[in-house]
N, C-alpha and C positions, 0 to 999 in steps of 0.2 A: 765605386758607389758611395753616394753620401750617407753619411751616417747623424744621428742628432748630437747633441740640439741642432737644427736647422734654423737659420738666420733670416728672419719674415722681418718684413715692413708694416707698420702699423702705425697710418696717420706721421708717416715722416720719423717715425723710433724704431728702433732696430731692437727686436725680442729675439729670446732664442727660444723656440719651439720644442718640448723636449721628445715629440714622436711625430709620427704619422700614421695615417691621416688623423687628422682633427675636426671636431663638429665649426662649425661657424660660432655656436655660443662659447665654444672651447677659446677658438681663436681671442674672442669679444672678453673676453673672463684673463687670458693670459695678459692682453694689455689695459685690465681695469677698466672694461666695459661692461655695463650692467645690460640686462635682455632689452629695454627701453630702445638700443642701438641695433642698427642696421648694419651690417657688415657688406661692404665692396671688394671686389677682385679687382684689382688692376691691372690694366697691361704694359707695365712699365711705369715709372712715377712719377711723369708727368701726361699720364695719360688722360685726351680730351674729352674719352665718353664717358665718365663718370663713372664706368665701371662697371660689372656684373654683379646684381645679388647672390649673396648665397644664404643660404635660410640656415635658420638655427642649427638645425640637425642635418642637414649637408654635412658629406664628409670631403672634406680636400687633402687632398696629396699633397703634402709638404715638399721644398726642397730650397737651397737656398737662395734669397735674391725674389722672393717672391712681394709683392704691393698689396696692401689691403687697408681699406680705409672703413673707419668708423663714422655713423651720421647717426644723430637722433631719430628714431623712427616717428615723429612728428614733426620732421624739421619741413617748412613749407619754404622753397626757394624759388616761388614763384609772382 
């Protein structure tokens, strides 16, 4: 069984997670993101569909090797 810190992906940097699970603004706050940002799951890290939200207070199960990407929650990429 894995134990923490658990080793998560964040925007291409490698954090170490110190529990599980953790809120989305948790995740967002460990790698110096303010609430302003959107938090993604990824499925792998070069994953094409941009990924799952997960909302503030979503709780995710950590473990390691996991992807998650930060975006401005005004960011228009259209």
């Amino acid at each position: 069984m894995t134990h923490p810190p658990f080793k998560i992906h964040l925007n291409r940097r490698v954090l170490e997670a110190p529990t599980s699970p953790m809120s989305g603004s948790a995740i967002l706050a460990l790698g110096g993101y303010g609430s302003e940002y959107e938090l993604y799951e990824l499925h792998g890290e070069h994953d094409p569909t941009g990924g799952v939200l997960i909302a503030p207070t979503a709780e995710v199960k950590l473990h390691d090797g996991l992807y998650f990407r930060a975006i401005p929650g005004n960011a228009n990429f259209g």
